[in-house]
C-alpha positions as a Markdown table, in Angstrom:
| # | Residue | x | y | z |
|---|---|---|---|---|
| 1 | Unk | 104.8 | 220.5 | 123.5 |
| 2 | Unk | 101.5 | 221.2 | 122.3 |
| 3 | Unk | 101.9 | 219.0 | 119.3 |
| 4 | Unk | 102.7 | 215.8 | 122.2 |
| 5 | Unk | 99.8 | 217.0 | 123.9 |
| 6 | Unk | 97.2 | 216.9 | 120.9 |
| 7 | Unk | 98.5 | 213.8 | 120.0 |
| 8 | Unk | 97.7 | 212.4 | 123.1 |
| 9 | Unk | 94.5 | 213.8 | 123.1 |
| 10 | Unk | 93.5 | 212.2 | 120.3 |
| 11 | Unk | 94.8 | 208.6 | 120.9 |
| 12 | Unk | 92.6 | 208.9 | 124.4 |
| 13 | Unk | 89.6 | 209.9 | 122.3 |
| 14 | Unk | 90.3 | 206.7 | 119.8 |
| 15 | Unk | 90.3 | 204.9 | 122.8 |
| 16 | Unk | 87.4 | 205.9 | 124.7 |
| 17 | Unk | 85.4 | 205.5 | 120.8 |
| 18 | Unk | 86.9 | 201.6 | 120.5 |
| 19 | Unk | 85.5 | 201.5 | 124.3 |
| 20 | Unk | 82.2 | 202.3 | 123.4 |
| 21 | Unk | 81.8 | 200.7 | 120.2 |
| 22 | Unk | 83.2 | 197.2 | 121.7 |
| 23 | Unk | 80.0 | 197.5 | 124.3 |
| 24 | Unk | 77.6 | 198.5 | 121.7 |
| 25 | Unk | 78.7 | 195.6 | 119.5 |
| 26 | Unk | 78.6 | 193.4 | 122.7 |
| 27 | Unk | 75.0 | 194.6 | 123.6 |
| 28 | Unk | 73.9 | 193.8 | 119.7 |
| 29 | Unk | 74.9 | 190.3 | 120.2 |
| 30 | Unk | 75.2 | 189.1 | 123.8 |
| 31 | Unk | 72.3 | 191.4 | 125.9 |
| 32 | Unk | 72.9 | 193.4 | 128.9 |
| 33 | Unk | 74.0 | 190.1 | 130.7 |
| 34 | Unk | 76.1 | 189.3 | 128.4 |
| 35 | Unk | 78.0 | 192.3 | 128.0 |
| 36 | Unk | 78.1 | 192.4 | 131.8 |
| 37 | Unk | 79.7 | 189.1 | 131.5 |
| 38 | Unk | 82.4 | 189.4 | 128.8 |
| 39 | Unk | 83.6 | 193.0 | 130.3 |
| 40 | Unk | 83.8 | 191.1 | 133.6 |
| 41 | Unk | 85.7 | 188.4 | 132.2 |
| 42 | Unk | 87.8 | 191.4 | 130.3 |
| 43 | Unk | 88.2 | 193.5 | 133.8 |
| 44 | Unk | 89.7 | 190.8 | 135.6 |
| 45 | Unk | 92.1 | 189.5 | 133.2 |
| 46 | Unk | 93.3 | 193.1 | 132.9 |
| 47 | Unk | 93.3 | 193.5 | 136.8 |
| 48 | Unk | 95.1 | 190.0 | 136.8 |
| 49 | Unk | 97.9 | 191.3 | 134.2 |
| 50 | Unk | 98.6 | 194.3 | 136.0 |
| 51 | Unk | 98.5 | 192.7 | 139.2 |
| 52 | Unk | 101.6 | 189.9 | 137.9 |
| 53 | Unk | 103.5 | 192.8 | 135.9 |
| 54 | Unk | 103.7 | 194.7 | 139.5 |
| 55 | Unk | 105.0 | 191.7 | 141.6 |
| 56 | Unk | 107.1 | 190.8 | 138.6 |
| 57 | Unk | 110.0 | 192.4 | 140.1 |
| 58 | Unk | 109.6 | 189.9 | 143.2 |
């Protein structure tokens, strides 16, 4: 139990690190605008995929 829970731990901290180092990367080469932009863009493509995966039962 403790062993699944560690584990899990540390994939949500690998995750939240990939998280941060895509925006820094993103702010590097785009600019706060365009880091807005692109994680936009990202955001609703994401919201869009889980939107059709829970009508795709329908």
């Amino acid at each position: 139990m403790i062993k699944c829970v560690m584990i899990q731990l540390c994939k949500c901290l690998a995750g939240v690190s990939l998280l941060a180092l895509h925006l820094r990367f993103c702010y590097l080469l785009l600019g706060w605008i365009g880091t807005l932009v692109v994680v936009g863009v990202q955001l609703a493509i994401a919201g869009w995929m889980v939107w059709a995966m829970i009508r795709a039962p329908d």
